[in-house]
Steps between C-alpha positions, in 0.01 A plus 500: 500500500736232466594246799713270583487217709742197640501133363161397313482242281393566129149347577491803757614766293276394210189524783622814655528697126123365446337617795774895433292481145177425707384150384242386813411158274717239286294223336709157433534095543796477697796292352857381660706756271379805691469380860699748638252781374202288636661506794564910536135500376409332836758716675285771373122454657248709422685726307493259193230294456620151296186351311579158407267421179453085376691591146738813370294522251249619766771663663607727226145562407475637838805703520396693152136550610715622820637717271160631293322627840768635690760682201798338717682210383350157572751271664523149405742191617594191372702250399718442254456264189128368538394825737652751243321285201115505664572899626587591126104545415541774791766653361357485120140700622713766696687568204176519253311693771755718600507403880786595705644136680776337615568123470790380765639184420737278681767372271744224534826560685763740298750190507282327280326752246569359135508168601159428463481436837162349613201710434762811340371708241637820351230740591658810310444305143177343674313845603738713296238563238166541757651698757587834513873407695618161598776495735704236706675646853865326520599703795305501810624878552290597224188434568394806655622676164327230249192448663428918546557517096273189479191730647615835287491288184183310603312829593682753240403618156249189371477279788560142490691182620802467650684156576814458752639217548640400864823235468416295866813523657470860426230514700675341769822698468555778762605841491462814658364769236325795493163502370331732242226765552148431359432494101370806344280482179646650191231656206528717232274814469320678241615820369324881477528459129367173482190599709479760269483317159202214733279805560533606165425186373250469760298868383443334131405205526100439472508131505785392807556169649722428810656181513614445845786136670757395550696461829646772766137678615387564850213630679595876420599452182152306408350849740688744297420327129112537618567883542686516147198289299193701663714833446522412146176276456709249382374136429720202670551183384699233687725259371518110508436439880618835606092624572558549845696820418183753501168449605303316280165672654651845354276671196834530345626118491351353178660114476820285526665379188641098482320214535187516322473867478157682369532512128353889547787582721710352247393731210448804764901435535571495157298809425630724749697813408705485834669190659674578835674148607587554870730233721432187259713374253221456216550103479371247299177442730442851587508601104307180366815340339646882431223543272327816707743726366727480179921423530671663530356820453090511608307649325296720788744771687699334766595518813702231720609549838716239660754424755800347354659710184586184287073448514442813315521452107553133566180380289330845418653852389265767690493851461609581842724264706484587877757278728306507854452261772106479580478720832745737388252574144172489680630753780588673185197517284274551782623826518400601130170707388364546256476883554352602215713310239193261419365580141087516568482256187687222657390557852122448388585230298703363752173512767322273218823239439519427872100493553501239229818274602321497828187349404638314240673339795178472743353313232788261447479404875154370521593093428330305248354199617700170430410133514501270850349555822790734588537805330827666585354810388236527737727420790760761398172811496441285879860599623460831336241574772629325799903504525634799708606833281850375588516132440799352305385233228833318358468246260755297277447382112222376322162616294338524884693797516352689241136507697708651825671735278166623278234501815659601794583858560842545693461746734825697487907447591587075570149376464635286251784208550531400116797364338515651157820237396143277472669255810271163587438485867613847613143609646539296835827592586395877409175486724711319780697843478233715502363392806890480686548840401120647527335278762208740540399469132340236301687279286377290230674252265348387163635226326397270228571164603791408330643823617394415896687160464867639425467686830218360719743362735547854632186421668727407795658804476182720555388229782800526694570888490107554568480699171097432443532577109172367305553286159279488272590206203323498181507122438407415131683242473773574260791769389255766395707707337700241271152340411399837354769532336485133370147600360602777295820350385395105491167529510350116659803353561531488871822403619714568880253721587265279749527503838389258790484654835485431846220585758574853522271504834664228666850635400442845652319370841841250514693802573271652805340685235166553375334364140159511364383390157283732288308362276273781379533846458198543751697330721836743526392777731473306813759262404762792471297676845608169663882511327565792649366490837679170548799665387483809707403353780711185482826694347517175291434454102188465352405349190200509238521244215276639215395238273502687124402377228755428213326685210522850734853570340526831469197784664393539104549153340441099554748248366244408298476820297881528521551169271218615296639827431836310384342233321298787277805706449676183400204378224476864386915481439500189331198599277680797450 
């Protein structure tokens, strides 16, 4: 129901339309353009918690992990010019991870737009190609109107970013306006015939795969997808960072394709019969480069399921197109049966197909061992038996990742806090979420440790919010990632790629906060038993430094036999 009410300012409307669309949390670092919604933010107690983060980089980070575990828009403030600048990495992963957010940001004064007036930037050509809508509000009277289209567009169709931009003496302007009734989501569904011509495709197909992202799921839509696959018998296989989307424990999940993914899941994709591409947009990490599957047209049979129209027959032409936001399809296809319709051929062979992606996987997960006292392998099969059914594991960028994202199982809907735009130093931020808006659960952070550096200063954010989130830093000393690639591409010509670090330890106990150095493997269990007692029973961060050795660089190759392979390939081509 609409309201009105007497004189606010615009700083007061703006607060009163976010806590109408139910926003309880806003992440920022304050700044002097938007002081008049900082101040309706403290006219608004408990009703909106403001967490004040050490960066906006951290801040946005926040907002669009905000955004991952909850399905409601993150809300993020800052300022303009430099604010705007360090919240644009924010901005970037909700728009490659399909996160609904909203980035406020206080603009210079409407006299003096185009002027270049200090710290002014034009944030419609600076977001215009990352967010889904950028907008500026000119009239204070407006802002109920602009900022309830801001949530339909974050939360409609694909969801994404958003950016507004506040004018300050807009915010300080007064008027007496009536405010807007609370945002409604907006999907597309699938239709009889559609359903129809899956089941069909469904019944024939002896060797099916189900490739399951993308953004836009929730807790019953992750429930009714489970019905639809064990209906069906269908194998699942997540996409880049999206493996928290059904239970990796299942009989029925067989793998995750992107960063190093098993070559026999690789060829089990490109021999299947049936490909049914549900929520994700089939990217470059997911498909290996778009090499899993041919373009435009692939050559198994096709299916490709996504939220936003313009998606569908982007990259790929598949033989049935369904237009479908993500609860919307599962409530959908959990309905289906397959009554019958099943050929026995297929069905039996389907029995052996999923039976063999299965172990094919349990094999896969069972680390090799790699060089150094610490083996990162053996500590991911320790947190495989000790973290809590429901723990949330985020993590940023770097080669680390890939032993989280191989070992661990995810045990079902926002276990995982991943950015798949491959962001440096979004797993703190993401963890400091996690345990804001889940402080019953346990949160841990991994991070290489150039990653941990480009947001360890968040480590004040944890301490003074009492958010007891665990870190765990992989410290090899170096930018894993770019060495490897270094190897294969320069093979022994280091170069930008070293790191020298601080004491991790002393850095984390600086900020009230626990830190322990591991040393050896044998050495991890206690040291993470002691992490996260401290930080449960502290509600302050906790920190394990694992000292890895350089040659680890990926779970199934040193550096060593990186630059080897190269050099070979490079004699054989010469001699060639």
């Amino acid at each position: 129901m609409l309201s009105t009410s007497g004189l606010r300012s615009g700083g007061e409307i703006l607060v009163d339309a976010l806590k109408i669309h139910g926003v309880d949390t806003v992440f920022c670092v304050p700044g002097e353009s938007f002081l008049a919604a900082i101040d309706a933010l403290a006219g608004a107690g408990n009703a909106v918690k403001t967490v004040v983060t050490r960066h906006e980089a951290g801040a946005a980070h926040m907002a669009e992990a905000y955004g991952k575990l909850t399905g409601q828009p993150g809300i993020c403030f800052v300022t303009r010019g430099p604010g705007a600048s360090h919240a644009a990495i924010g901005v970037h992963t909700a728009s490659q991870d399909s996160t609904p957010m909203i980035l406020f940001i206080g603009q210079v004064s409407r006299g003096m737009l185009g002027r270049e007036a200090w710290q002014e930037v034009d944030f419609r050509q600076m977001f215009g190609g990352m967010a889904k809508w950028v907008v500026e509000i000119d009239r204070v009277e407006r802002i109920p109107e602009l900022v309830s289209r801001a949530f339909h567009v974050a939360v409609s169709g694909r969801p994404g970013p958003v950016v507004v931009s506040l004018p300050e003496d807009m915010l300080a302007e007064q008027a007496a306006v009536a405010d807007a009734g609370r945002y409604a989501r907006a999907a597309a569904h699938p239709g009889d015939a559609q359903l129809s011509r899956l089941l069909e495709m469904i019944a024939r197909a002896e060797r099916p795969l189900v490739i399951v992202g993308g953004g836009g799921w929730n807790a019953r839509a992750c429930a009714d997808f489970k019905t639809f696959i064990e209906a069906f018998d269908l194998p699942v296989v997540s996409g880049f960072r999206r493996q928290d989307i059904f239970d990796n424990r299942h009989p029925n999940y067989v793998g995750h394709v992107g960063l190093g993914p098993s070559p026999g899941l690789v060829e089990r994709i490109r021999s299947a019969d049936l490909i049914i591409a549900i929520g994700g947009r089939l990217g470059e990490t997911t498909t290996s480069g778009y090499t899993l599957f041919g373009v435009p047209k692939p050559s198994q049979r096709f299916v490709h399921v996504h939220a936003d129209p313009a998606e569908l027959g982007r990259v790929y032409q598949a033989d049935l197109l369904i237009n479908a936001g993500m609860p919307e399809l599962a409530a959908a296809v959990a309905r289906l049966r397959p009554d019958g319709a099943m050929q026995p051929r297929a069905e039996a062979r389907r029995k052996i197909w999923v039976a063999e992606a299965r172990a094919e996987l349990m094999a896969d997960q069972t680390p090799r061992t790699m060089p150094g006292p610490v083996d990162l392998g053996a500590v991911m099969l320790h947190l495989r038996k000790v973290l809590p059914e429901d723990a949330i594991i985020s993590n940023g960028a770097g080669n680390y990742a890939i032993w989280v994202h191989k070992f661990h199982r995810y045990g079902g809907f926002r276990t995982q806090l991943a950015p798949t735009s491959g962001a440096m130093g979004y797993g703190l931020p993401a963890a400091i979420t996690a345990k804001l808006v889940h402080p019953e659960r346990t949160a841990v952070c991994f991070a290489g440790d150039g990653c941990f550096l480009m947001s360890a200063n968040e480590l004040a954010t944890a301490a003074q919010y009492g958010l007891g989130v665990v870190v765990i830093v992989v410290s090899n000393g170096m930018y894993g990632s770019i060495r490897m690639h270094q190897e294969k591409e320069y093979p022994g010509r280091v170069h930008a790629t070293t790191l020298e670090n601080p004491d991790f330890v002393a850095l984390a106990r600086a900020f009230g906060g626990y830190g322990e150095i591991v040393l050896e493997t044998e050495g991890f269990a206690a040291a993470f038993a002691r992490a996260r007692t401290f930080a449960d029973g502290n509600r302050k961060p906790a920190l394990l430094e694992l000292k890895v050795d350089p040659e680890a660089i990926t779970p199934n190759a040193t550096l060593t036999q990186l630059r080897q392979r190269t050099l070979k390939v490079g004699v054989a081509a010469l001699q060639g």
